[in-house]
N, C-alpha and C positions, 0 to 999 in steps of 0.2 A: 783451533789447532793449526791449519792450513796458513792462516794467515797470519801467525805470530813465526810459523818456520818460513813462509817466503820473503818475513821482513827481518831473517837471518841471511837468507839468498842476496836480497837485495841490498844491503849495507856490506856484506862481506865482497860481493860484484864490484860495489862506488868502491871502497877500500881497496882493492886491487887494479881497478880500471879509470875510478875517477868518471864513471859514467855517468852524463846527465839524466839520460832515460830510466837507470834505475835507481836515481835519487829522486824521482818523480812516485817510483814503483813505492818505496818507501813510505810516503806520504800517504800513499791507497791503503797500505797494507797497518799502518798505524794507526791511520782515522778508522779502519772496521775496530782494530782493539779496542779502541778509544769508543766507539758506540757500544763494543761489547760489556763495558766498567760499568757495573750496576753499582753505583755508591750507594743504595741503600744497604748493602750487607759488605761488600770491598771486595768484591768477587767477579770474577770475568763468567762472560756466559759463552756457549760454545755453540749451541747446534740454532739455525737460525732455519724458517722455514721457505719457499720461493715466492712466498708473498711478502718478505722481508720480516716476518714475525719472529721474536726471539720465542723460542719453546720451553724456555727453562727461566728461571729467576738464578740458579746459581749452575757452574759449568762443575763437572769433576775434579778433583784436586790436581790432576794431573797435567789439565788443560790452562788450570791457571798456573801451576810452574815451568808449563811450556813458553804461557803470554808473559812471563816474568823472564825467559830466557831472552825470549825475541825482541823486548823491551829490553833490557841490560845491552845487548848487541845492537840495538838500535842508540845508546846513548854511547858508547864507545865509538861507534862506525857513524857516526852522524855526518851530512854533509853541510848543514848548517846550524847554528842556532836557534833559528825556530824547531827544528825536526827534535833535537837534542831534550830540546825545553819541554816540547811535546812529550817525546820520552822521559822524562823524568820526572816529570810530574805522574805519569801513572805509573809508572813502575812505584813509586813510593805510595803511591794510593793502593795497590795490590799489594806490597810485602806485608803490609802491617798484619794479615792474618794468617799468613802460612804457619808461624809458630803453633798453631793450633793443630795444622794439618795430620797425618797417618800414614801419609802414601809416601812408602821411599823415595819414587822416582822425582812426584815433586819436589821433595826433600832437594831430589841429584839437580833436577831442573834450574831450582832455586839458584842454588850454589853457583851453578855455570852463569847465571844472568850476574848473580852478583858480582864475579870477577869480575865481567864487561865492566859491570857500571861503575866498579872501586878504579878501575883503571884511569880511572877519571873522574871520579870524587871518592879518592884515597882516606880521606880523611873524615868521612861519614862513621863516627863511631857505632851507631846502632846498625849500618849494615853489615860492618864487622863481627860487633857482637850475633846477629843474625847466624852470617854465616858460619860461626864457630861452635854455634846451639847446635844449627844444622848438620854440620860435618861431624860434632860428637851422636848424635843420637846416629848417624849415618853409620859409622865406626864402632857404636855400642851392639848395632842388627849385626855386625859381622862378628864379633866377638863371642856373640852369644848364639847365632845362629852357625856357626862353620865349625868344622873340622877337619883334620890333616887332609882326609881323602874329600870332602866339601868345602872344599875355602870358599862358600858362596853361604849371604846372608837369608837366604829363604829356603825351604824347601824343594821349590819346582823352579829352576829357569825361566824364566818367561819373555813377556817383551821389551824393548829398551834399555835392554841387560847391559853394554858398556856403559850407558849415561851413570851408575850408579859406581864404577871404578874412576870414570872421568871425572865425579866430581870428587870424590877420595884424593884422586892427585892434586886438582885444585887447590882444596883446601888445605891438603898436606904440607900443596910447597909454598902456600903462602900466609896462612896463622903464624909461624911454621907450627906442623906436627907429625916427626918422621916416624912417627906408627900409621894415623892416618895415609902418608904416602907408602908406604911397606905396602899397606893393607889394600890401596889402590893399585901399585903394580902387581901384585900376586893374583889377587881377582881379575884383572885383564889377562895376564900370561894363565889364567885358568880357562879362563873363557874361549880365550884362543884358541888354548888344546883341544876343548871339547866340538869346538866347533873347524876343524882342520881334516879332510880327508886324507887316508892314507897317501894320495897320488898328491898330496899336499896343496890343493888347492882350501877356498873358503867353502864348509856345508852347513850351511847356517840348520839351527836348531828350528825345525818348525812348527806352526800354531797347531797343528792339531791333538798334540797330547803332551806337546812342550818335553821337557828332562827334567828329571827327579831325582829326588835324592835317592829313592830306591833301584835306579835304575833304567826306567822308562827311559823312552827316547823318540821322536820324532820326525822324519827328516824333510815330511811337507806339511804345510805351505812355507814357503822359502819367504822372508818379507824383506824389501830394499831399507827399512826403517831400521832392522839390522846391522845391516853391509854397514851404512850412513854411522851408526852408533859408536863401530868398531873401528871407522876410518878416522873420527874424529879424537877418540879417545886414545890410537896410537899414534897421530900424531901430535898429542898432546905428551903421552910420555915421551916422545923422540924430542919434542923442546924441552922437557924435563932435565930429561939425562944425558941426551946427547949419545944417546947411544943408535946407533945403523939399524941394528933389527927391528927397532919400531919403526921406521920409516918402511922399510920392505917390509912389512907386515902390514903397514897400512896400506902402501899398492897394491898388495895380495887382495886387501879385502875391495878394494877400486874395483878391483879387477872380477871381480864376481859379477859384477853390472855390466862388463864384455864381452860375458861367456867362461870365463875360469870357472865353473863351477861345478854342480854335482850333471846337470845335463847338457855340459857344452853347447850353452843358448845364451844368445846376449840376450839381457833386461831391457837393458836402452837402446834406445829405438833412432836408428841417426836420420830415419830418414824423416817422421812426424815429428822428434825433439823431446818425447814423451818418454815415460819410464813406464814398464809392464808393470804391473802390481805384484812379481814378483812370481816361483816357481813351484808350478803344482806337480805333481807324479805323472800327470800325463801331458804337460807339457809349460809351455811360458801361460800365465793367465795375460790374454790381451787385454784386458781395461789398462786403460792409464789415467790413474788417478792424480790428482794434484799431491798426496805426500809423497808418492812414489817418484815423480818425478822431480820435486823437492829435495826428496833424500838424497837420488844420484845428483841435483846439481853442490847441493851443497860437502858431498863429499867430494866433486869434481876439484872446490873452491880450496878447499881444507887441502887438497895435495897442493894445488897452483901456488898457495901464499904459503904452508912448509918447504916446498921445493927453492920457490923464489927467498925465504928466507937462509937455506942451507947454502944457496951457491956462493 
C-alpha cells in the first residue's frame, strides 16, 4: 500500500519538478511492487515481515487496486523508458484479475490507474473495455444502493469514500457516460455536506463507528487518508467542470492538515516533514506514519499542479 502511494508521490513531484532525486525515488518504490507480483496467482502481496518475508501469498483486493493505481501514475509520469516499461508490464500483469474482484474501492482504485495508463496507451481496447465493466458495476452499487436522502452506495460511510465519486467522474467524462458523471458529482457534493462543520471548516467522518444510514455518526479518529481522498477528487471535478467551488473546496479540505479543522491542530508537522496520523478527541495522535504523511504530500501535489494548471 505505502509504497504503490509513494510511487504516486514521487512521479507526480518529477512531473512537476523534473526532479532527479525523485525519479530515483521512483525506481525504489517500483522495484518493491515489482517483488511484491506473485505471478503464480497475478496478485500483489502487501504485508511483508522485517526479515523481509512476504506473510501472505495474496494482498487484499484493495491493496492490489491501490498497486494498480500507483502503476497507471507511474506509466503516465514516467521519467524514462525503462521506468515506464517497468510499469507497464506489471500494471498489465495485475489487471487481468480485478474483474473478479468485490471491493468497490478497488473497483474505484482500478479506474483511477487506468486513466493514468490510457493517457498514454489510449488505444489499449481491453483496458477500455475493463474500465467501463468497472465504472458500470461502480454505478450499478449506487443505483441500487442510494436514495434521495442517501445518495451513497453502501449502508455505512466508511474509509476512502471520495476515491469511489473520483472514479464515477473518471469514467463518466471519459467512456463518455453522463449518468456515471451526474452520479459522481452528487456523491462528492454529498460527502462534502456531511462531512462540513457548521463554522464551515472540514470534520472528517471518523473510524470509530463510521456514518450510517440510520443515523450514527462519528467524529473520531479524524484520518489524513480522508482529507487526501477529498482533495483529489475535487480537484478532479474543478478540471471537469470548470467550475471555482471545487477548487475552494479542495483547499478547504488542504487545509484541515493546517489546523482548519474540528480541534484547531495542525496534522502536519513542518518542523519533522511528517504528517500526525491524524485527530483523536483528545488531541493530534503523534505517530507519523508513512500513509499519513503520504496523504498530505500528495494532496499538497494535487493543489500545486491544479493551481499551476488554472493560472
Amino acid at each position: 500500500d505505502d509504497n504503490a502511494r509513494a510511487l504516486v508521490v514521487a512521479g507526480s513531484y518529477y512531473s512537476l519538478f523534473q526532479d532527479e532525486d525523485s525519479a530515483r525515488l521512483m525506481l525504489t518504490y517500483l522495484s518493491f511492487l515489482q517483488h511484491s507480483f506473485n505471478p503464480d496467482n497475478g496478485r500483489f502481496r502487501n504485508f511483508m515481515s522485517y526479515d523481509r518475508r512476504w506473510l501472505e501469498g495474496v494482498g487484499s483486493e484493495d491493496s492490489h487496486g491501490r498497486s494498480l493505481w500507483g502503476l497507471g501514475s507511474a506509466v503516465r509520469r514516467a521519467p524514462n523508458d525503462s521506468i515506464r516499461n517497468m510499469a507497464v508490464r506489471l500494471f498489465c500483469d495485475g489487471l487481468g484479475v480485478v474483474e473478479s474482484f468485490t471491493s468497490p474501492r478497488a473497483w474505484a482504485f482500478t479506474i483511477i490507474g487506468l486513466h493514468d495508463y490510457m493517457e498514454v496507451y489510449g488505444g489499449d481496447a481491453d483496458a477500455r473495455r475493463i474500465r467501463t465493466a468497472l465504472g458500470q458495476r461502480l454505478l450499478g452499487l449506487f443505483q441500487r444502493g442510494s436514495s434521495d436522502e442517501w445518495p451513497w452506495c453502501e449502508d455505512t460511510v466508511t474509509y476512502a469514500n471520495a476515491k469511489l465519486p473520483q472514479a464515477l467522474l473518471l469514467a463518466g467524462q471519459w467512456i463518455p457516460s453522463p449518468e456515471m458523471f451526474t452520479a459522481g458529482l452528487e456523491s462528492l457534493q454529498w460527502l462534502l455536506e456531511r462531512q462540513t462543520a457548521p463554522a464551515g471548516h472540514l470534520s472528517i467522518i471518523g473510524n470509530c463507528a463510521w456514518h450510517t444510514r440510520e443515523g450514527m455518526s462519528s467524529t473520531f479518529d479524524q484520518q489524513p487518508i480522508e482529507a487526501m481522498c477529498l482533495v483529489e477528487a475535487c480537484a478532479l471535478a474543478f478540471r471537469a467542470t470548470g467550475e471555482e467551488r471545487w477548487l475552494r473546496r479542495a483547499r478547504q479540505c488542504l487545509n484541515w492538515f493546517l489546523g482548519d479543522n474540528d480541534l484547531n491542530t495542525r496534522v502536519y508537522d513542518f518542523e519533522t516533514g511528517g504528517c500526525n496520523d491524524g485527530l483523536q478527541a483528545t488531541g493530534v495522535n503523534e505517530n507519523q506514519g508513512a500513509a499519513s504523511t503520504i496523504s498530505w504530500l500528495i494532496s499538497l501535489l494535487t493543489l500545486d499542479e491544479i493551481v499551476g494548471q488554472s493560472v
